[in-house]
N, C-alpha and C positions, 0 to 999 in steps of 0.2 A: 504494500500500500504506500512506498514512500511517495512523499509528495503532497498526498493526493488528503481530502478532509472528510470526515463522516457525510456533508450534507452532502458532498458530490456523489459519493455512492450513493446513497439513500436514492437522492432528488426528492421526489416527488411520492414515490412509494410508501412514503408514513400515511400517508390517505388513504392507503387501500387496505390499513392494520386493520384487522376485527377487533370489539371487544373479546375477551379470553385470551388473546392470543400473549406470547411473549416475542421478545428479542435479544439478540445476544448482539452489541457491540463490541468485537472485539477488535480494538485499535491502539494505535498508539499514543503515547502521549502527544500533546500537542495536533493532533487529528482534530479537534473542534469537537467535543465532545460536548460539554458544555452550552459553545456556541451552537449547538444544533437544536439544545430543547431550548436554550431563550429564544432561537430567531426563527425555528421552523414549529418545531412540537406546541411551544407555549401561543403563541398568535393562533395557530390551527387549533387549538384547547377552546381557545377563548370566542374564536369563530362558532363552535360546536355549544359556549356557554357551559362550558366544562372546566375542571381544574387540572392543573399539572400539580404530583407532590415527587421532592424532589429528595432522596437519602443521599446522604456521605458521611464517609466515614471518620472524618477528623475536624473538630475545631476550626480547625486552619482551611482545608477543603471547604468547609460553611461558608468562611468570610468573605474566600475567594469566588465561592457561588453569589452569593450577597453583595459584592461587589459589581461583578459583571454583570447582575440582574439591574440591581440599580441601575449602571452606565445603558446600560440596554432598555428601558423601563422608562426610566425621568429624563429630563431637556436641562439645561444648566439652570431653569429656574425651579425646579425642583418638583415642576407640575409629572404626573403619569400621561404622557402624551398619546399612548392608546390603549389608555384604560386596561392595561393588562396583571398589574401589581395584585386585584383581588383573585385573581385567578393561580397565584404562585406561592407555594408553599415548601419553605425549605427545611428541612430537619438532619439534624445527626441521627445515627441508627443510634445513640445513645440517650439519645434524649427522647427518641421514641420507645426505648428501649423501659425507661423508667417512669413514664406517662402511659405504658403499654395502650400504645395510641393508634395503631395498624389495625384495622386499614381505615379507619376514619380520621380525620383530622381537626382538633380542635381550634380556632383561632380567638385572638383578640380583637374586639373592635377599637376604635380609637378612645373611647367611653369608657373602656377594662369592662366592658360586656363580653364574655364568652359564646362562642357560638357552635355549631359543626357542619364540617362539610363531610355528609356523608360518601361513604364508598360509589353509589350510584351519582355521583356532580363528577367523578374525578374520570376524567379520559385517559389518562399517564400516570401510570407508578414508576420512577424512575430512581435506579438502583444503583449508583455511583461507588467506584470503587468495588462491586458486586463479591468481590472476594472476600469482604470485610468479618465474616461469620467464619472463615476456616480461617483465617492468617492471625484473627485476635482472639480467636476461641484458647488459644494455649495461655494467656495471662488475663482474660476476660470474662468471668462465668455468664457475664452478660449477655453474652452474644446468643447464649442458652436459647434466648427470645426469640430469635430470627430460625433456627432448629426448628424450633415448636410451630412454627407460622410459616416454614417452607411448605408447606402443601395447599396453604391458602395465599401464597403472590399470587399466583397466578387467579386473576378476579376477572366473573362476568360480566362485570360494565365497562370495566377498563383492559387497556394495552400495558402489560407490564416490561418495560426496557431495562436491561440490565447491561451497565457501561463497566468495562474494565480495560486494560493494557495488560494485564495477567491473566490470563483466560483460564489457566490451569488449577489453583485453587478453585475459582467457581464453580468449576466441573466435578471437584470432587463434593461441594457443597453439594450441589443440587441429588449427585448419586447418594449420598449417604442418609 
């Protein structure tokens, strides 16, 4: 794949995903992996009136998501220029982990009103890092969580995607 970015393979084909169905991105770093759910998956969420929710596995990976969503999302005056911000929800697998929040998503309103976006709003489960359940299971009892809820990723309303540059732990994930 050198070269070359997830959207250009993809193009167009994220329209023809079922709900149920899954996928496996395996690519490399620097592929646009990221840049594919804010500028292809999330707009087409939002067209659809559907949510994107978005895992990864580190602190630091959040911020970075958090960041490019913002830059991608807001105009330098800090409006939402196409109304796509309520439609994106980003989580660590550990904080969903301790909210045991899968597959529904709770958010804040601006008011500290809680609300939820159920599993049936969310068109995209996206699984960043996808290896994060075999690689930190040896210092993590946490990751237990994701174990116990491998048999229900995969949801009938939604496209479950799962991003990594490791493809090989995933795999033994998913077998076991």
């Amino acid at each position: 794949m050198a070269g070359r970015f997830l959207a250009d393979i993809i193009g167009e084909d994220y329209k023809q995903w079922k709900a149920g169905e899954s996928v496996l991105a395996a690519t490399s770093t620097g592929s646009g992996k990221t840049w594919f759910v804010l500028n292809r998956l999330l707009p087409y969420a939002k067209e659809q009136g559907k949510h994107v929710v978005y895992y990864c596995n580190r602190k630091f990976l959040n911020m970075q998501v958090q960041a490019s969503a913002k830059k991608r999302i807001y105009d330098d005056m800090g409006q939402d220029k196409e109304g796509l911000a309520p439609y994106l929800h980003i989580r660590t697998y550990q904080y969903t982990e301790r909210k045991r929040e899968f597959p529904n998503v709770v958010e804040t309103d601006e008011n500290g009103k809680k609300y939820l976006i159920s599993e049936s709003q969310i068109l995209y489960y996206v699984f960043d890092e996808a290896m994060y359940p075999v690689q930190d299971s040896g210092f993590s009892s946490t990751t237990k969580y994701w174990y116990e809820k491998r048999g229900e990723l995969i949801r009938k309303h939604s496209v479950t995607v799962f991003l990594t540059a490791t493809p090989e732990a995933f795999y033994l994930y998913r077998k076991t």
